[in-house]
C-alpha positions in Angstrom: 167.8 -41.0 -3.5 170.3 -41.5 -1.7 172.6 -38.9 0.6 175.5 -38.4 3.1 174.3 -39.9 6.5 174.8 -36.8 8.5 173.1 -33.7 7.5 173.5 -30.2 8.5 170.1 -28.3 9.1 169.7 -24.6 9.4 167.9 -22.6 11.9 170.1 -24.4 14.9 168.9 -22.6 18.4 171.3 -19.7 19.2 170.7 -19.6 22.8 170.9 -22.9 25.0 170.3 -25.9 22.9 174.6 -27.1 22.9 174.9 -26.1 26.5 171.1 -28.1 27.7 170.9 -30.8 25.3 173.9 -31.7 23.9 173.0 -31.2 19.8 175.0 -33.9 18.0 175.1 -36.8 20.9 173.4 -39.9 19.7 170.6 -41.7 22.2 170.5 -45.2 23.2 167.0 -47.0 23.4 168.1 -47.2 27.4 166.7 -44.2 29.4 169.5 -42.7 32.1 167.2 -41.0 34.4 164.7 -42.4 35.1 162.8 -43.6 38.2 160.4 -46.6 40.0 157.8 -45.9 36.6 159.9 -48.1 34.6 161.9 -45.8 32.0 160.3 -42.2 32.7 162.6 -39.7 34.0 162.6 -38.6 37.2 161.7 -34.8 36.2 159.1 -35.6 33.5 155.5 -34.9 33.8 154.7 -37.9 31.7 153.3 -40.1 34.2 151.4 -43.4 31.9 152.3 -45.6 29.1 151.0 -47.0 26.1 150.0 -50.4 26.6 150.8 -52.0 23.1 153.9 -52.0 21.2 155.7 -51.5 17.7 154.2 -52.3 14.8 155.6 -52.8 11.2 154.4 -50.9 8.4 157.3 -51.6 6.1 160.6 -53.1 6.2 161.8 -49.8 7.5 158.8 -48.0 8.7 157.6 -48.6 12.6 154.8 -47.5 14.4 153.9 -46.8 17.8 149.8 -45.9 19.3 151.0 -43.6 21.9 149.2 -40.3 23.0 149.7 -39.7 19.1 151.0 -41.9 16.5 154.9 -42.3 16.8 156.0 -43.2 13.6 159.9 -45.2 13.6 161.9 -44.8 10.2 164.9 -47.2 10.9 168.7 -47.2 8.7 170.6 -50.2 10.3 170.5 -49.6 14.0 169.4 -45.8 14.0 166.0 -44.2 14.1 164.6 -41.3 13.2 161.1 -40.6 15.2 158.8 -38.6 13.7 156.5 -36.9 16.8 157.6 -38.1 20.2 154.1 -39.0 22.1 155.1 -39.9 26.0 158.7 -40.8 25.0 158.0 -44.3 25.9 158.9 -45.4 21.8 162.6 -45.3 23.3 162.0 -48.4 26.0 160.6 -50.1 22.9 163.5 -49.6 20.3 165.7 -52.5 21.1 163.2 -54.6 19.9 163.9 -53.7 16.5 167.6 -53.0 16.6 167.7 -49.6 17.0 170.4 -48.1 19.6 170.7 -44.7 18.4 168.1 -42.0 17.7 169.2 -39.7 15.2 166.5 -36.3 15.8 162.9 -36.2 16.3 160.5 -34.4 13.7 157.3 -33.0 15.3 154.3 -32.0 12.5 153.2 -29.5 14.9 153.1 -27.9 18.4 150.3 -30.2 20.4 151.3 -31.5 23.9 150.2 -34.8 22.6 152.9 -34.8 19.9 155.5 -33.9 22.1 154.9 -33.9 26.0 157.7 -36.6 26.1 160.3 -34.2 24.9 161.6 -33.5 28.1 163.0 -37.1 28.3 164.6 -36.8 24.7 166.3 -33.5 26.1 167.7 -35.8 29.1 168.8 -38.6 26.6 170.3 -35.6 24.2 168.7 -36.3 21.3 168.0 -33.5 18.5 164.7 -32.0 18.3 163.4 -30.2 14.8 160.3 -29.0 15.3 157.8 -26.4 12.3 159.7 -23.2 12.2 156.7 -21.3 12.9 156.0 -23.0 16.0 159.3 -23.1 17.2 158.5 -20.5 20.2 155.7 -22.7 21.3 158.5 -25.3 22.1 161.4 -22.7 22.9 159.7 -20.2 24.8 156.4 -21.9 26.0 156.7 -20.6 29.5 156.5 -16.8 27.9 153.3 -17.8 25.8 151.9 -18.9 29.0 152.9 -15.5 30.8 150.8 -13.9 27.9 147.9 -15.9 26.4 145.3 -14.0 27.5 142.6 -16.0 29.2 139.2 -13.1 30.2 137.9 -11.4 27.2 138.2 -14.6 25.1 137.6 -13.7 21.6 140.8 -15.3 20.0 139.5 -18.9 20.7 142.0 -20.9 18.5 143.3 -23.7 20.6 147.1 -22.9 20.9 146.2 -23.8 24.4 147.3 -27.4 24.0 150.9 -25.7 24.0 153.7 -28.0 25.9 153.7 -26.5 29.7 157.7 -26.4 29.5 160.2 -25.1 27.5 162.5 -27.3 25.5 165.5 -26.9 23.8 165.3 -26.7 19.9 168.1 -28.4 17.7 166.8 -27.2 14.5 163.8 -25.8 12.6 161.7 -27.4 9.9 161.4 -24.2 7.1 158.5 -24.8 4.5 159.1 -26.2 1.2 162.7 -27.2 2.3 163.8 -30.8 2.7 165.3 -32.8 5.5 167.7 -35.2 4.6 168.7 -38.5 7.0 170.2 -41.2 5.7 168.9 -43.0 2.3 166.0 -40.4 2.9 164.9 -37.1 1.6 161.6 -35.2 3.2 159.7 -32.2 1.9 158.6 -29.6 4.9 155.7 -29.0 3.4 152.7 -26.7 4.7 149.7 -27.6 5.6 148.0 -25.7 8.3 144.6 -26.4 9.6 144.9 -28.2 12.6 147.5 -26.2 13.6 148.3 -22.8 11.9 152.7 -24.4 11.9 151.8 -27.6 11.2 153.8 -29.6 8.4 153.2 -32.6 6.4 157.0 -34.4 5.6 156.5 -36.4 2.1 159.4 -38.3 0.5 160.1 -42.2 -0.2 160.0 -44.7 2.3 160.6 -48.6 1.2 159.4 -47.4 -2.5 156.4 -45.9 -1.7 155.5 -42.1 -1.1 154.6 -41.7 2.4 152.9 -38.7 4.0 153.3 -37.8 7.5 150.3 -35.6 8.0 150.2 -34.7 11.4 146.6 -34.0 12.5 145.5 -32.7 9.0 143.0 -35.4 8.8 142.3 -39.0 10.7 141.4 -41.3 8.4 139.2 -41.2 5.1 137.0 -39.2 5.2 137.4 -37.9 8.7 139.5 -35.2 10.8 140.6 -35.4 14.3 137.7 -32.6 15.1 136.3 -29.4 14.6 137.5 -27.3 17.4 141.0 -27.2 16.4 139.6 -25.3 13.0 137.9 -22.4 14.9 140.2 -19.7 15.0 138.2 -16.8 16.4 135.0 -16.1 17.6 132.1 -18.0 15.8 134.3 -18.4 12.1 135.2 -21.1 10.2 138.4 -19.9 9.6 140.1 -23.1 10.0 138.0 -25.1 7.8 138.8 -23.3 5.0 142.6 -23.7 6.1 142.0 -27.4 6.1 140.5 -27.5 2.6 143.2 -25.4 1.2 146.0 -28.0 2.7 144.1 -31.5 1.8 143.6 -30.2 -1.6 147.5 -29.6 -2.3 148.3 -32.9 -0.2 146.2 -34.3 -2.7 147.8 -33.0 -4.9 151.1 -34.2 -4.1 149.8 -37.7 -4.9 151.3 -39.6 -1.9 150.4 -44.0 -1.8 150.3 -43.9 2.1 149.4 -41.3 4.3 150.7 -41.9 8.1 148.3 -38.9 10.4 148.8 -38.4 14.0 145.7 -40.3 14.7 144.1 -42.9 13.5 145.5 -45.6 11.2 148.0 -45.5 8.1 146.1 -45.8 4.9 146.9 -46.8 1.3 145.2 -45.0 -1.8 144.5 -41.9 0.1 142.9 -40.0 -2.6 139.3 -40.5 -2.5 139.4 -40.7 1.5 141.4 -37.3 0.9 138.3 -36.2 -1.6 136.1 -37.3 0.8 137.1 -35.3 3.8 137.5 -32.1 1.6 133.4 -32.5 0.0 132.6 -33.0 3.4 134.4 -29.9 5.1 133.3 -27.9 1.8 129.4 -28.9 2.6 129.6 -28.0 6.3 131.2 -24.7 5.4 129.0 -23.3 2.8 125.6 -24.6 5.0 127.7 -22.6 8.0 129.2 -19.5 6.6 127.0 -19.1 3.7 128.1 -16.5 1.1 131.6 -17.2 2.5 134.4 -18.0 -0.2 137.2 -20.5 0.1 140.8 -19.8 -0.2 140.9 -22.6 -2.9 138.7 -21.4 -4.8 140.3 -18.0 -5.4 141.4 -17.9 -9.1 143.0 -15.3 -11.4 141.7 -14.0 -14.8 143.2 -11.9 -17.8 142.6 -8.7 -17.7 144.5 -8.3 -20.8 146.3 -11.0 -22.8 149.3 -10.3 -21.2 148.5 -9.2 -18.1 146.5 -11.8 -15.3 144.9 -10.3 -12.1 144.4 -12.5 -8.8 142.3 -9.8 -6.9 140.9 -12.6 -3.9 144.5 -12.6 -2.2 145.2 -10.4 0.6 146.4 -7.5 -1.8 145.9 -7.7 -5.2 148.6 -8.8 -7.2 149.6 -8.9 -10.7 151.6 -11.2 -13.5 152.8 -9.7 -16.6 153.6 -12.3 -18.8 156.0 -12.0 -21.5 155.8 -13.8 -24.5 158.7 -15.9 -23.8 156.5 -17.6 -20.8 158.4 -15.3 -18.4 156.6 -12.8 -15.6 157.2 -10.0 -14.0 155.0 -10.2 -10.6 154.1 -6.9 -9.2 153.1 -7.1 -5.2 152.7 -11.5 -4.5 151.1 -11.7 -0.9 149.3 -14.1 1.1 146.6 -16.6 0.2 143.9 -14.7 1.0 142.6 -12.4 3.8 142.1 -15.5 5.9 145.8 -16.3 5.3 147.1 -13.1 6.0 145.0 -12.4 9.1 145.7 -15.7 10.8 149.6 -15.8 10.4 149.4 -12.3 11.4 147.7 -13.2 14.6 149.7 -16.0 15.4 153.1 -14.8 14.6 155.3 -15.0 17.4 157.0 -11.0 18.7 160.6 -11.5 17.1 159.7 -13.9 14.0 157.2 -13.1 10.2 154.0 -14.5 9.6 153.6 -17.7 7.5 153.4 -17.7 4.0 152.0 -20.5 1.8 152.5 -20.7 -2.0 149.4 -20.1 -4.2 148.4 -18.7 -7.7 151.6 -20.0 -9.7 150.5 -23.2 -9.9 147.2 -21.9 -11.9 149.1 -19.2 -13.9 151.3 -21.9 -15.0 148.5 -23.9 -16.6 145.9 -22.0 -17.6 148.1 -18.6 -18.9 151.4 -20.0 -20.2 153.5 -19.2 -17.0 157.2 -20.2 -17.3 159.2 -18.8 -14.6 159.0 -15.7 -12.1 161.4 -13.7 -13.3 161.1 -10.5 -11.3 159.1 -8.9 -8.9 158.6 -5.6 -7.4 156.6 -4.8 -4.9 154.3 -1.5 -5.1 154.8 -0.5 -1.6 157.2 -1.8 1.6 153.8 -3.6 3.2 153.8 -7.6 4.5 150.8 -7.9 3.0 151.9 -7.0 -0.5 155.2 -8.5 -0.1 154.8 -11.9 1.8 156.1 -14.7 -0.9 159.2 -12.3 -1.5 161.1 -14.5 -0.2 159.8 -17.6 -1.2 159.8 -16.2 -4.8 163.4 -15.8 -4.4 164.4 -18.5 -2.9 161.9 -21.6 -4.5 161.4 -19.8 -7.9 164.9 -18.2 -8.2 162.8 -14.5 -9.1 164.8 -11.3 -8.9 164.1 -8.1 -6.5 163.5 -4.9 -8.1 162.1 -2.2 -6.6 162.2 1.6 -6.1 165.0 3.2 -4.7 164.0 4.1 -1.1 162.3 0.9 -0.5 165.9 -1.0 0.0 167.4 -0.6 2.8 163.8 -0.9 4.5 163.4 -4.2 2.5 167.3 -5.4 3.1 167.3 -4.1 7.2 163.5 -4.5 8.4 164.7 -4.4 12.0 165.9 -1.1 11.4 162.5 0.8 11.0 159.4 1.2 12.8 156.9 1.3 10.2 153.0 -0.2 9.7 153.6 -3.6 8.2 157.0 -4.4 7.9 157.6 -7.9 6.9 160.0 -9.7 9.4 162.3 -11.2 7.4 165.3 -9.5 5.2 164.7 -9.3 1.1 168.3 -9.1 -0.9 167.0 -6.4 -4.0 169.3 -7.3 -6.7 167.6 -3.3 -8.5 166.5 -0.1 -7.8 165.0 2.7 -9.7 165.0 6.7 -9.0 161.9 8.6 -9.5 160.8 8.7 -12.8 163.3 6.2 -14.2 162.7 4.3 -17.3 163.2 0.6 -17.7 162.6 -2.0 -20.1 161.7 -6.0 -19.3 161.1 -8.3 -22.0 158.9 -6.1 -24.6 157.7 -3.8 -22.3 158.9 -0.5 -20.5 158.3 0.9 -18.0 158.1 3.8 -16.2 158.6 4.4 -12.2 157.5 7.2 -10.2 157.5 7.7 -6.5 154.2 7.8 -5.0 153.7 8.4 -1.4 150.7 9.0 0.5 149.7 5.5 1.7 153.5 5.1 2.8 156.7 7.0 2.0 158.2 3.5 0.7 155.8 3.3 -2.3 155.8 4.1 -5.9 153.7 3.9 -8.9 154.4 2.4 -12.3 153.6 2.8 -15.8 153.5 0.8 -19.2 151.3 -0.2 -22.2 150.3 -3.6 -21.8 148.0 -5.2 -24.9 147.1 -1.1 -26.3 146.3 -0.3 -22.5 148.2 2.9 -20.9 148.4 0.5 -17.3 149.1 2.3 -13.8 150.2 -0.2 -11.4 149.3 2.3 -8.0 149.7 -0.1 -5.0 147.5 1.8 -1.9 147.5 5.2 -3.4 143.9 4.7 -3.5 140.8 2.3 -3.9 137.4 2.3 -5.5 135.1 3.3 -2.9 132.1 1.3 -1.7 128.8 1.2 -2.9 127.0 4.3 -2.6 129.6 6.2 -1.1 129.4 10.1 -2.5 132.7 10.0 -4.2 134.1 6.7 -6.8 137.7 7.2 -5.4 139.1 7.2 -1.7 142.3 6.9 0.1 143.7 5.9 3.4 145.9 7.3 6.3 148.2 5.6 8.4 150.6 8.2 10.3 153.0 5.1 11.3 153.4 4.8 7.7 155.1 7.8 7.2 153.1 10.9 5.9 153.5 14.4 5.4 150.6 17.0 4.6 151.5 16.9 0.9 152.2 12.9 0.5 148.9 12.1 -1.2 149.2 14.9 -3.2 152.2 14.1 -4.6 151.1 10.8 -5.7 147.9 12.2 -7.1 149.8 14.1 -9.8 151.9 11.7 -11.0 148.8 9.4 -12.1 146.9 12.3 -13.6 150.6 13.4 -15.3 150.0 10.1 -16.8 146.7 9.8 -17.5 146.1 5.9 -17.6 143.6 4.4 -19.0 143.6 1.8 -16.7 144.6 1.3 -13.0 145.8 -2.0 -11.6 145.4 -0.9 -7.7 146.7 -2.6 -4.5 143.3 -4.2 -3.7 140.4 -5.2 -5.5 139.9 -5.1 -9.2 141.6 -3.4 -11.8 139.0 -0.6 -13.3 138.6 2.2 -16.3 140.4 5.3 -15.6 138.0 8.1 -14.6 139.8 11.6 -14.6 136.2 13.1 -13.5 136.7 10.3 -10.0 140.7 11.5 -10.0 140.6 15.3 -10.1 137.4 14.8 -7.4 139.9 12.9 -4.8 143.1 15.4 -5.5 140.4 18.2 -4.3 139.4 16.0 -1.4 143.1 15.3 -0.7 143.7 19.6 -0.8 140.9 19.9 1.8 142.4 17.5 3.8 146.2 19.2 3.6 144.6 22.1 4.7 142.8 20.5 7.5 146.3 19.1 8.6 147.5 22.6 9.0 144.0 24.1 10.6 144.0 21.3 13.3 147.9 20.8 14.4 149.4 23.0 16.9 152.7 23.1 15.2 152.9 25.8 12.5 155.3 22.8 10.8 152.7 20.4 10.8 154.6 17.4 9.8 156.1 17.1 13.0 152.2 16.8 13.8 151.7 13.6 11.3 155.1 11.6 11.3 155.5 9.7 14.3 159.4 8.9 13.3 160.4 12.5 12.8 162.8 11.7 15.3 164.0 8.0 15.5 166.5 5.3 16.5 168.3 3.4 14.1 167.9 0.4 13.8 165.1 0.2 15.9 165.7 -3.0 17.0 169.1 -3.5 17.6 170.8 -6.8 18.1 173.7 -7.0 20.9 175.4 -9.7 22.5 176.7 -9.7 26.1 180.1 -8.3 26.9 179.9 -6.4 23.4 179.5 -3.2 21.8 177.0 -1.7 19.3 176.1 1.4 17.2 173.1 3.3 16.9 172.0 5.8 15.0 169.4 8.9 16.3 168.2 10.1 13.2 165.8 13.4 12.9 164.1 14.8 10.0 163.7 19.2 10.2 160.2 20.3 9.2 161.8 23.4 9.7 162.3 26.3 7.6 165.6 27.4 10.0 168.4 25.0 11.2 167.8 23.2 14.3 169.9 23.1 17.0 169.5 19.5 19.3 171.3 17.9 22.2 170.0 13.9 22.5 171.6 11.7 25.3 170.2 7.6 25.5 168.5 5.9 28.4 169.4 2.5 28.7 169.3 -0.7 30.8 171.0 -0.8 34.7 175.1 -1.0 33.3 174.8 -0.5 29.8 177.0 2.4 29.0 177.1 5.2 26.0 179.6 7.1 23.9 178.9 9.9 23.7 176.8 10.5 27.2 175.3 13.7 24.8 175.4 14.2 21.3 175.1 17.8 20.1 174.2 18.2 16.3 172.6 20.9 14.3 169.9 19.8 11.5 170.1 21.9 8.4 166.8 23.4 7.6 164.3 21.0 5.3 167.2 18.2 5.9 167.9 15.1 8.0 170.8 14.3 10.1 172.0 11.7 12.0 174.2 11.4 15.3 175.8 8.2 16.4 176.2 6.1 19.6 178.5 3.8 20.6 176.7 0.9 23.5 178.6 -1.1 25.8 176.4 -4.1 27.3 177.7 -5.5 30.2 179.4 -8.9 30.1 177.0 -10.3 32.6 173.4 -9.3 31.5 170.5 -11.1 32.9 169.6 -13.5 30.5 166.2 -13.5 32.1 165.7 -9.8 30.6 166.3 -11.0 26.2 164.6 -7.8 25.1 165.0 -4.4 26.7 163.8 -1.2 25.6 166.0 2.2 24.9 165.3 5.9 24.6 166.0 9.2 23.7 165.9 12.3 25.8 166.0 15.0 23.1 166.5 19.2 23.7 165.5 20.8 20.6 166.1 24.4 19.8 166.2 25.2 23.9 162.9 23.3 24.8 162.8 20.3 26.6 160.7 17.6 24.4 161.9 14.7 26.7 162.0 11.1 25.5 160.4 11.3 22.3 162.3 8.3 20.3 162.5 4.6 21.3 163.7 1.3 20.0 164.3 -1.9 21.6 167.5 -4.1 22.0 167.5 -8.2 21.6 170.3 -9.9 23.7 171.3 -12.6 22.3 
């Protein structure tokens, strides 16, 4: 296919790639600075050179045995490089007629991939690197200042991290496409070797080509096992590694081109082999153990399907016209959602990698993802949100107070907010009626587990269905009661949260209850009424044990709280900010707040006085100056506010955070 020759690509580096590399200059294959090592710039740390030279794969397809595989895709005299190795490939491109190179594409993070970038920064050439490793290029110094090193539990080896930061053009997002020249490339993920890394698939010289990165070596083989330990004594990557070589296999490429080791035709019984092989060691090793690949979802009506083995279970109403309705669609598995979670970088959201729809689609008569809705506001309920929206074209419903925590995620600090902003095209008030396709529903808030949460209602197949989210789960084996519950103050609760959601289920009286994790199960009104009791004893137990008469203020963290909580300013600019307070109160309350900020920054007004109806919440505003010449060294500063409340001094009870940009 073919397309313009320049291409824009999103995610281009806000900070310091135009003024340090140059974005948009095209390199010669003649190094500028360089010194007596023939072609290595003065300032690199690269310090040896590959001893062979280019070989051709293809008319337009070049490689180079460097510290990794360099892999040369050529359009008349320009190059694109996919992984960099030393950097030497550019003393080598006159050979072949190359005098420009267009970008470099790294699969993933590893020094060996990319510890020549800092000569591509000096010869201004555009780097693209996994968008969920862009910090380990970017901001490698700070992992460094922070990868902890004593008390090593968290073994995964993100210590082959580049030692120096470099300058990011643009980012490779998954299941997008990079276009250059006559050529088109799927980002696609596969994580295993790394937990970012990417496989680019499109057409070179009329064959599907695979770059694969370090996802496997050769038939049959992988690069090795340490890259696939994650933490202490798991096999968490292996079963990463299965997960990714079964949907490259999938993908049915005629040439793979990996990191290491040689190109190879017909990869799909050296793919098969390599996956059996993993498989074997994994179930002699973590016996018991299952795969993320092997997760599957079943009916638990003709309508309805159930995958229960994700992170959180989620749920695909299928309408007779092939379309769903997904309620909740999170990660892979609890291996997925743990690992992404662990690695995600401070300002950025975990990974998400498709699954499920692919086996919906041919075993259940799945058409398209219409809508979904998630239960509750949680990451791990609502991680493919996005991707839904944006690969499957699916619409956002959800209930009412979930938007603008869905829409604005910086603004709240809540357990498990996903980092990354969800447009909701519908919202529904408590106890609102709806109809989709042949069925109708019924929505009813339902806090408890969070404020952000409802519960929903509808006869699917002659079943009364309640769709609860984390109101509550079965309990485990042998445990006295069949029901329990869970508490997480960050969350948002008040004394009567779980209450409140308790009697809108028994209101209903399902027969059966499609909850956030685990398996759908029979009603029991016996197991209900015996956790609403429970749930009384422990209201009371809230007010027995908190010093506060109002004992909310003793349970809700963000009674009093900036908005947004992390704000985003620029130097030399101004911002708003919100202190917003919920009254537990019975009686107005009367409350002077003034901010303390960073050295220079400056606030209008210096106090805010307000009064708080009682049973109410109310807001004051601030205007910040930031001083035109902040220390870039300092790109995230904290904020505070020093609060008086009804005469008493409670001191700096709020906080948020401010990203310079």
């Amino acid at each position: 296919m073919k397309t313009k020759r320049a291409s824009k690509q999103s995610g281009v580096n806000r900070r310091d790639f135009f003024r340090s590399a140059g974005a948009g200059f095209l390199a010669s294959g003649i190094p500028t600075a360089t010194d007596a090592r023939g072609g290595v710039p003065a300032d690199s740390a690269v310090r040896f050179a590959p001893t062979g030279g280019l070989t051709q794969i293809s008319p337009n397809l070049y490689l180079l045995r460097d510290t990794c595989n360099v892999y040369v895709l050529k359009d008349g005299d320009r190059a694109l490089l996919i992984d960099f190795g030393s950097g030497h490939v550019l003393t080598l491109l006159g050979q072949i007629g190359v005098t420009k190179v267009d970008a470099i594409l790294h699969t993933h993070h590893h020094r060996d991939q990319a510890q020549g970038d800092v000569r591509a920064v000096a010869e201004r050439i555009p780097i693209h690197v996994p968008a969920h490793e862009r910090h380990l290029f970017e901001d490698a110094e700070n992992f460094w200042r922070n990868r902890r090193i004593f008390h090593l539990y968290y073994v995964r080896n993100d210590f082959f991290t580049l030692t120096r930061n470099i300058p990011v053009a643009g980012v490779l997002r998954d299941y997008d496409k990079f276009r250059w020249g006559p050529y088109e490339f799927l980002n696609y993920p596969t994580p295993g070797h790394t937990l970012g890394s990417i496989t680019f698939v499109g057409t070179v010289d009329g064959k599907k080509v695979a770059f694969s990165g370090d996802l496997i070596h050769s038939p049959g083989k992988v690069v090795n096992l340490f890259e696939l330990q994650y933490q202490y004594g798991s096999s968490d990557g292996v079963d990463f590694a299965i997960f990714s070589l079964t949907r490259l296999r999938e993908l049915a490429p005629e040439l793979v081109c990996p990191s290491h080791g040689e190109p190879f035709s017909s990869p799909d019984a050296g793919i098969a082999d390599v996956i059996n092989k993993l498989k074997g060691w994994y179930e002699s090793y973590s016996a018991g153990s299952s795969l993320t690949v092997e997760n599957k979802p079943f009916a638990v009506t003709p309508h309805l399907i159930c995958a229960h083995q994700t992170t959180s279970s989620f749920y695909a109403l299928i309408s007779d016209s092939g379309k769903a309705l997904f309620v909740d669609y999170g990660s892979a598995s609890g291996n997925y959602f743990g690992q992404f979670n662990a690695a995600a970088p401070v300002s950025d959201r975990m990974r998400f990698v498709e699954h499920t729809i692919p086996e919906l689609k041919a075993r259940y008569g799945l058409k398209s993802v219409d809508v979904a809705m998630p239960s509750h506001m949680h990451d791990d309920h609502l991680n493919g949100f996005p991707h839904l929206s944006r690969h499957h074209g699916a619409k956002i419903w959800c209930y009412e107070n979930m938007v603008d925590v869905l829409q604005k995620p910086r603004a709240y600090n809540l357990g498990c907010i996903l980092a990354e902003p969800i447009k909701v095209e519908r919202s529904f008030r408590n106890r609102e009626k709806f109809k989709w396709e042949e069925f109708e529903f019924t929505v009813v808030h339902s806090p408890g587990h969070t404020e952000y949460q409802m519960a929903m209602f509808v006869e699917i197949d002659g079943a009364r269905v309640a769709f609860t989210g984390d109101a509550f789960f079965p309990a485990a084996s042998g445990a006295a009661s069949q029901l329990r519950h869970n508490l997480i103050f960050r969350n948002w609760v008040e004394n009567d949260s779980h209450l409140k959601s308790m009697k809108a289920i028994l209101d209903y009286q399902p027969t059966l209850v499609a909850p956030g994790h685990g398996k759908p199960f029979v009603s029991n009104k016996e197991d209900m009424e015996d956790l609403n009791r429970r749930l009384k004893n422990q209201q009371d137990y809230f007010h027995d044990v908190i010093a506060d008469a109002d004992c909310n203020f003793g349970l809700n963290p963000s009674w009093a709280r900036l908005y947004p909580y992390q704000l985003e300013v620029q130097p030399g600019s101004n911002a708003s900010i919100e202190l917003r307070v919920r009254n537990y109160r019975s009686k107005p309350m009367q409350m002077e707040a003034a901010l303390v900020l960073p050295a220079g920054w400056k606030a209008t007004p210096e106090v805010a006085s307000f009064t708080i109806p009682a049973s109410a919440d109310t807001s004051a505003g601030f205007s910040l100056a930031i001083p035109t010449n902040w220390d870039r060294a300092k790109p995230r500063v904290a904020l505070a506010a020093d609060i008086m409340a009804d005469g008493r001094y409670l001191g700096q009870i709020a906080e948020g955070v401010a990203d310079v940009l």
